[in-house]
C-alpha positions in Angstrom: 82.8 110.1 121.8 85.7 107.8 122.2 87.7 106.0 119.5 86.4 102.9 118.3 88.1 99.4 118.3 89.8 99.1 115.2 91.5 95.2 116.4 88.3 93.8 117.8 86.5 93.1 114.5 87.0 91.2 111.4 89.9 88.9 113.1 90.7 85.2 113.2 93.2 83.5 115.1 95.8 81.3 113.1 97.6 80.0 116.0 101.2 79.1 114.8 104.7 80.2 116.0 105.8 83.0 114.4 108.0 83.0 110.8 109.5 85.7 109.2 107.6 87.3 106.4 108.2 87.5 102.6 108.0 90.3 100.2 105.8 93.5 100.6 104.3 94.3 96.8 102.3 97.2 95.6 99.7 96.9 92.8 100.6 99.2 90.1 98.3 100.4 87.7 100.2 100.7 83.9 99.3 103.7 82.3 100.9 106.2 80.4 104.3 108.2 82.3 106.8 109.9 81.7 110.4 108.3 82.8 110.7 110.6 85.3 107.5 110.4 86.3 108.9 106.2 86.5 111.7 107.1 87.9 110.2 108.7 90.8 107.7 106.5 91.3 110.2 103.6 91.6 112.5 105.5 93.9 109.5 106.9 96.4 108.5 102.9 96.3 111.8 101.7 97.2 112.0 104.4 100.2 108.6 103.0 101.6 110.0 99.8 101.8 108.4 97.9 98.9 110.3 94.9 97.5 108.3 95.1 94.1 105.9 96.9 91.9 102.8 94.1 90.7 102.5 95.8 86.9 98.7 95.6 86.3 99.0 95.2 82.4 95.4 95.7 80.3 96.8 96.2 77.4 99.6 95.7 74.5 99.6 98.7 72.7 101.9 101.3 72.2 101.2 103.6 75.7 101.3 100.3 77.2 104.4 98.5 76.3 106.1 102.3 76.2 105.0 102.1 80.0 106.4 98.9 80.6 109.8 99.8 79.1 109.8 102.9 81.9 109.1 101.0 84.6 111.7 98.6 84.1 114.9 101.3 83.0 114.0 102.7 86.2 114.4 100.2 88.0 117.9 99.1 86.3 120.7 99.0 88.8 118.3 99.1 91.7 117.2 95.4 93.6 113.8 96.7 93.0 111.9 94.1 91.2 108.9 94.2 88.9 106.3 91.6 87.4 103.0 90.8 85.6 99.5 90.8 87.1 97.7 90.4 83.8 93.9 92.2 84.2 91.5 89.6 82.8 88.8 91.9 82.2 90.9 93.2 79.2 92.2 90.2 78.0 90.3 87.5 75.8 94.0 84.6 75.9 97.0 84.5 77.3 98.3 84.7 73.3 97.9 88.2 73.7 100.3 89.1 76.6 102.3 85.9 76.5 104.8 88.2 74.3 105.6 90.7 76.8 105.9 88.1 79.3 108.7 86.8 77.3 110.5 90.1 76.4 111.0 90.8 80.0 111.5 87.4 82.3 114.9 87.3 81.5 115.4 90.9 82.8 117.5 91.7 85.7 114.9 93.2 87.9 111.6 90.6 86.8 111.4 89.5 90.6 111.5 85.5 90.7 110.2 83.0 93.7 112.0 79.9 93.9 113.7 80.4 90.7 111.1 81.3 88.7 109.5 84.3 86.7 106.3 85.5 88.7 103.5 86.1 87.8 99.6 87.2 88.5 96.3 88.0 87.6 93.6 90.4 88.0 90.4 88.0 87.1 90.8 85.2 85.1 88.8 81.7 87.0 86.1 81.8 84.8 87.7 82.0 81.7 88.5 78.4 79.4 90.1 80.0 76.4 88.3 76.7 74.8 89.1 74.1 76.6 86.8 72.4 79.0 87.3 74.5 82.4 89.2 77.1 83.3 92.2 75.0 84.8 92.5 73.2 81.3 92.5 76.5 79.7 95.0 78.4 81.6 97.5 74.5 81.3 96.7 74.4 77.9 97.0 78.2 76.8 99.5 79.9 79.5 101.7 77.4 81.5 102.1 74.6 79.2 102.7 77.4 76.2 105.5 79.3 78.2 106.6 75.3 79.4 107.3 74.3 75.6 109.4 78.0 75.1 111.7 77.1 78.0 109.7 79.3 80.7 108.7 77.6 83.7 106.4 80.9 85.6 105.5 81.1 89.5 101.7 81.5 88.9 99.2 83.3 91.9 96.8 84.6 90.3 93.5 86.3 91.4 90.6 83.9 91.0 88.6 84.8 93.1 85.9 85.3 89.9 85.9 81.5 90.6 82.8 79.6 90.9 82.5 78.3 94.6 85.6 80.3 95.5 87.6 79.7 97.5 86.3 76.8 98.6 88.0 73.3 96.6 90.3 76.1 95.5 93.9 74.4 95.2 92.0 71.0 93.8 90.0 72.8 91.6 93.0 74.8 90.2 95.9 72.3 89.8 97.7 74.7 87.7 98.6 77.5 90.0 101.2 77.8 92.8 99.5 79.7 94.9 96.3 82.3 95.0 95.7 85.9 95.8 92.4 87.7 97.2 91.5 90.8 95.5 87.9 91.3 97.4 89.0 90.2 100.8 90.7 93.7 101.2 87.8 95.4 102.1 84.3 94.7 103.4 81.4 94.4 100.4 79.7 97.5 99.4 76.7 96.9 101.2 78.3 95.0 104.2 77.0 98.2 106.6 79.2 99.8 109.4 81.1 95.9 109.3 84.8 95.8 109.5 86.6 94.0 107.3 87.0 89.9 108.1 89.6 87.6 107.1 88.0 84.9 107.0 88.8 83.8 103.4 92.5 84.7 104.0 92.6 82.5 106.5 91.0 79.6 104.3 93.4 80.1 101.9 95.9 80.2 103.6 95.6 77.1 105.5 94.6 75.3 102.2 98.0 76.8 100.3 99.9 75.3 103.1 98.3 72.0 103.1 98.5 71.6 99.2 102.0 73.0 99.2 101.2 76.5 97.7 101.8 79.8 99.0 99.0 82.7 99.5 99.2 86.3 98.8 97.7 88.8 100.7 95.9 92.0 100.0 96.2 95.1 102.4 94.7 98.3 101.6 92.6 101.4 102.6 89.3 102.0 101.2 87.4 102.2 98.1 86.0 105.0 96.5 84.9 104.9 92.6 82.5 107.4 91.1 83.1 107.0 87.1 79.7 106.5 85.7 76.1 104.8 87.1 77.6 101.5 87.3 80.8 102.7 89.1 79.8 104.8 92.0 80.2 102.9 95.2 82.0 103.4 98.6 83.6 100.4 100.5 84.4 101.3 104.2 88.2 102.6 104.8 87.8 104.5 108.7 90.1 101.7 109.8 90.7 99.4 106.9 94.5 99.8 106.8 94.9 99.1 110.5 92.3 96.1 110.5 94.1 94.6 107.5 97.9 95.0 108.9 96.4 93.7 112.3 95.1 90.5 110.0 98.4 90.5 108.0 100.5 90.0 110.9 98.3 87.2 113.0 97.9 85.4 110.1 101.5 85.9 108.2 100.8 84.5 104.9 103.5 84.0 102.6 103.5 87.5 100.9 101.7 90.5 100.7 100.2 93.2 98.2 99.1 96.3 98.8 96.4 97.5 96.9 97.6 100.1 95.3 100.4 102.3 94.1 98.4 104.4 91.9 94.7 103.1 91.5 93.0 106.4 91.6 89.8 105.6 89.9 89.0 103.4 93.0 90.6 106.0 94.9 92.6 103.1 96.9 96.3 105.0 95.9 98.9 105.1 98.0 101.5 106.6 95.7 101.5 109.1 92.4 98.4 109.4 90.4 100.2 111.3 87.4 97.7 113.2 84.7 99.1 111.3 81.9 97.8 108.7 83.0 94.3 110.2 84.1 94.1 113.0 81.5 91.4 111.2 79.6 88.9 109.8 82.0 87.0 111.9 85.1 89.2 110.3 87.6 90.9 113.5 88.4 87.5 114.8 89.8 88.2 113.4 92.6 92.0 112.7 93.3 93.4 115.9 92.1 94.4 117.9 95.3 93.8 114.3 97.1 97.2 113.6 98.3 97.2 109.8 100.3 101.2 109.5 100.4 100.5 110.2 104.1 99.6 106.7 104.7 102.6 105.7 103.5 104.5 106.8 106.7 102.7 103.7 108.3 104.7 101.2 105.4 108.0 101.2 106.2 107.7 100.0 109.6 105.2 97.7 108.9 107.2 95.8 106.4 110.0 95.6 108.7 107.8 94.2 111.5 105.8 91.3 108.9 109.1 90.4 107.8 110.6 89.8 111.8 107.8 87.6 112.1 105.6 90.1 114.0 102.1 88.9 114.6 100.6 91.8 116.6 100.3 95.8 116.2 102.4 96.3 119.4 105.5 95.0 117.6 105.3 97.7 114.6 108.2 100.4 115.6 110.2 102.5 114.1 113.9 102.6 112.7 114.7 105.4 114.7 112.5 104.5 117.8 110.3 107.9 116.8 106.6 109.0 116.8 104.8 108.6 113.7 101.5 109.1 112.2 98.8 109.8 109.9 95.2 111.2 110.2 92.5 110.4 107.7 88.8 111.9 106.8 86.2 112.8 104.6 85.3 116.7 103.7 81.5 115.4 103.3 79.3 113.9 105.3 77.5 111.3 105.0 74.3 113.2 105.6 74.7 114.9 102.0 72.1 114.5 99.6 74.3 115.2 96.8 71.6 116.2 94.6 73.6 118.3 92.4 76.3 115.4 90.9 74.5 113.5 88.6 75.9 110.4 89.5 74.2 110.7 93.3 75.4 109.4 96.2 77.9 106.3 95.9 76.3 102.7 97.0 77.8 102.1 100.4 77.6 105.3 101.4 75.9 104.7 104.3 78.7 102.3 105.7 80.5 105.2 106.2 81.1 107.4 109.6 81.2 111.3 110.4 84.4 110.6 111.5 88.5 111.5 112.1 90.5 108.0 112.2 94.4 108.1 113.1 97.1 105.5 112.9 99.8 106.0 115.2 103.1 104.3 115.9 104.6 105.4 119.4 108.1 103.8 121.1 107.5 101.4 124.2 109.2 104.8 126.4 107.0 107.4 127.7 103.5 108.1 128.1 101.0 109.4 125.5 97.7 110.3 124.6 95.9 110.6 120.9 93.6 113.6 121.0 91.2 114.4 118.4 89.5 117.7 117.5 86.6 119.0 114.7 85.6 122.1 114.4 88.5 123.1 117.4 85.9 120.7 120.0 87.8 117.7 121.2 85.8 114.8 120.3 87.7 111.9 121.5 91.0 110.9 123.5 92.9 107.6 123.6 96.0 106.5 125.7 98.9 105.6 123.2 100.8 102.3 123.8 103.5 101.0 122.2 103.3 99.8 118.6 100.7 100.9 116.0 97.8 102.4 117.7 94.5 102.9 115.4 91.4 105.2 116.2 88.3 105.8 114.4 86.7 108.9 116.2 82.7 109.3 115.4 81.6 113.2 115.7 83.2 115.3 112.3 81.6 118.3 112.1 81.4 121.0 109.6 84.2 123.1 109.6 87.3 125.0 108.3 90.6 122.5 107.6 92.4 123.7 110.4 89.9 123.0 113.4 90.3 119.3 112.2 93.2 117.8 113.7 95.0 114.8 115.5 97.7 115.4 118.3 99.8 113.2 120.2 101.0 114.9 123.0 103.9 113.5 125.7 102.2 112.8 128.7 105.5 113.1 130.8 106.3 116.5 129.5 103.7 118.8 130.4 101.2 117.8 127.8 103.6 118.8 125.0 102.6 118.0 121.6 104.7 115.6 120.3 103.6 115.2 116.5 100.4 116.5 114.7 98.1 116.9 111.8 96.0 119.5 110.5 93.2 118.9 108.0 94.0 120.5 104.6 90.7 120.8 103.1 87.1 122.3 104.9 84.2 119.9 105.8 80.7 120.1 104.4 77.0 119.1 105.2 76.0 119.1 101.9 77.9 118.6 98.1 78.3 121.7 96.3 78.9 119.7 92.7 81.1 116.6 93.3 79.6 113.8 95.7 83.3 113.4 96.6 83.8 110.4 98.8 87.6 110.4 98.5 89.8 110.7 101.8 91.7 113.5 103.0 95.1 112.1 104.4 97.4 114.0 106.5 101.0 113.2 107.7 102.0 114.0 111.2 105.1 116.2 112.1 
């Protein structure tokens, strides 16, 4: 079968001349570490080209704050920044993190825009803390608070809880200076084989302009959760990165998050998922042995191309003017009954495809072509063009880890294979405990 489209769907057209992007963030999930474990995961961060880490903070105790502290003596002497998106589903008022906020806006490395501390949310629009709507309660309680202590915050948070969002957004929220999108970063759960749209980025993004703000962008790779009955879901990743960097650059909002660093209980991690910080939950089920740091060979360049003022895939190139890649897939298929895990099969499940997807950068010289193999049967072939080339390739079979496999081979050389990757884990028809749902994610070399 050949490769899907990956560009086709889920795209709007913002038609403006091109401006260079801002900064490139990754959501980071605070939990406990070591500080090495900090230290490498602020050092791997700064190599892939992020500019800061978005510190999801659910909590003030001890593990927490100890966290915090990590985070930020790594960071020391580095123009790696940090900051606070506060989770809302942990917190009851702002007079419970407000502290923290304070002990570290002065810092060296809390990253500022225009001057001032920044900060986010995850969550938050519905809540009044008292007062008679939510914008009263987050004046009242967090801005005007930190505004009488001499702190005057940059505040995008996620709303997107929000009654009627994101519509009346910026009128209905007076108190923010600008808005980020948690949900639009994948398609919904039961959305079907639909890619994933843009359409509220682009609302917003039109709206922050017009009121003055500036909007945040998510970009990420899938979803995959599978903690307990009421967390067992699957939201479509066969070309969700691509999709959303495709989007990214069209629309070039004013900055951009990637979601996430370390997030593996909805299996959407780029980065480190350390034990001490999993050790006492089931998350490690499923993301132990589940390496995704391959996708971050796509990040670098990326970055560098939002922040020329790309606005198409053909743009994205490498420092070095070399080939590089990643291949993606599941070792279940979506035919599994999964009888034997307890939890079942994850809602969404059937949004999913049998199927290898690819992301490719190759230089404007030479000629290329992106085969793909299961089971050692070639199941689809594309010709490579300059820029980021994306493939979803229906037709995963079950097989050993090695008979999986993407190559990119040099057209003008004999067919010689260029760069490659090899599955590292064996596909299955059917669960053998685990409905395991996470992705597979292989490098190229």
């Amino acid at each position: 079968m050949k490769p899907s489209a990956t560009l086709a769907l889920g795209l709007s057209c913002l038609c403006k001349q091109a401006v260079a992007g801002g900064s490139v963030f990754a959501h980071y999930m605070v939990g406990g570490i070591t500080q090495d474990h900090a230290n490498t995961d602020i050092q791997e961060a700064i190599a892939a080209g992020f500019d800061a880490f978005a510190l999801n903070l659910m909590s003030t105790d001890d593990w927490s704050t100890s966290a915090v502290s990590a985070l930020f003596s790594a960071s020391a002497g580095t123009d790696f920044k940090l900051f606070f998106s506060f989770d809302m589903t942990h917190f009851s008022d702002p007079s419970d993190f407000i502290p923290v906020l304070k002990d570290y806006v002065g810092n060296d490395n809390y990253y500022t825009y225009s001057g001032k501390p920044f900060v986010s949310t995850f969550d938050g629009g519905t809540m009044t803390f008292g007062s008679s709507d939510p914008n009263s309660g987050w004046t009242n309680s967090f801005k005007t608070v930190l505004s009488d202590a001499g702190i005057d915050v940059f505040f995008v948070p996620d709303f997107d809880d929000a009654s009627n969002y994101p519509n009346d957004f910026f009128s209905t929220f007076s108190v923010v200076d600008g808005a980020f999108s948690w949900e639009t970063a994948w398609p919904t759960v039961n959305s079907g084989k639909v890619n994933v749209s843009d359409s509220v980025d682009s609302t917003l993004i039109g709206d922050a302009h017009s009121s003055s703000k500036v909007y945040m962008m998510p970009l990420s790779t899938f979803q995959f959760k599978h903690l307990d009955s009421s967390q067992n879901w699957y939201r479509r990743g066969e070309s969700n990165i691509v999709d959303r960097m495709a989007q990214v650059l069209s629309l070039q909002p004013d900055l951009v998050e990637v979601i996430t660093w370390n997030d593996g209980g909805e299996g959407h991690y780029i980065g480190n998922v350390w034990e001490e910080a999993i050790s006492s939950s089931t998350i490690g089920n499923y993301t132990n042995g589940f390496s995704h740091a391959g996708w971050q060979t796509l990040i670098p360049p990326f970055v560098s191309a939002y922040k020329s003022g790309a606005t198409d895939l053909s743009q994205i190139s490498t420092s070095d003017g070399k080939p590089v890649g990643v291949m993606w897939y599941r070792e279940l298929l979506i035919t599994a009954s999964c009888s034997g895990d307890s939890l079942g099969q994850p809602a969404g499940m059937d949004s999913g495809e049998d199927a290898i997807s690819y992301a490719v950068i190759l230089p404007s010289s030479g000629s290329y072509t992106i085969n793909v193999y299961s089971n050692n049967n070639k199941i689809g072939s594309a010709s490579g063009t300059a820029g980021l080339n994306g493939g979803t390739v229906t037709g995963l079979v079950a097989g050993s880890a090695d008979s999986q496999r993407v190559e990119v081979v040099d057209d003008s050389n004999g067919q010689s294979v260029v760069i490659s990757a090899t599955g590292t884990k064996d596909v299955s028809g059917e669960a053998s405990g685990l409905c395991n749902f996470n992705y597979v994610v292989v490098a190229m070399s």
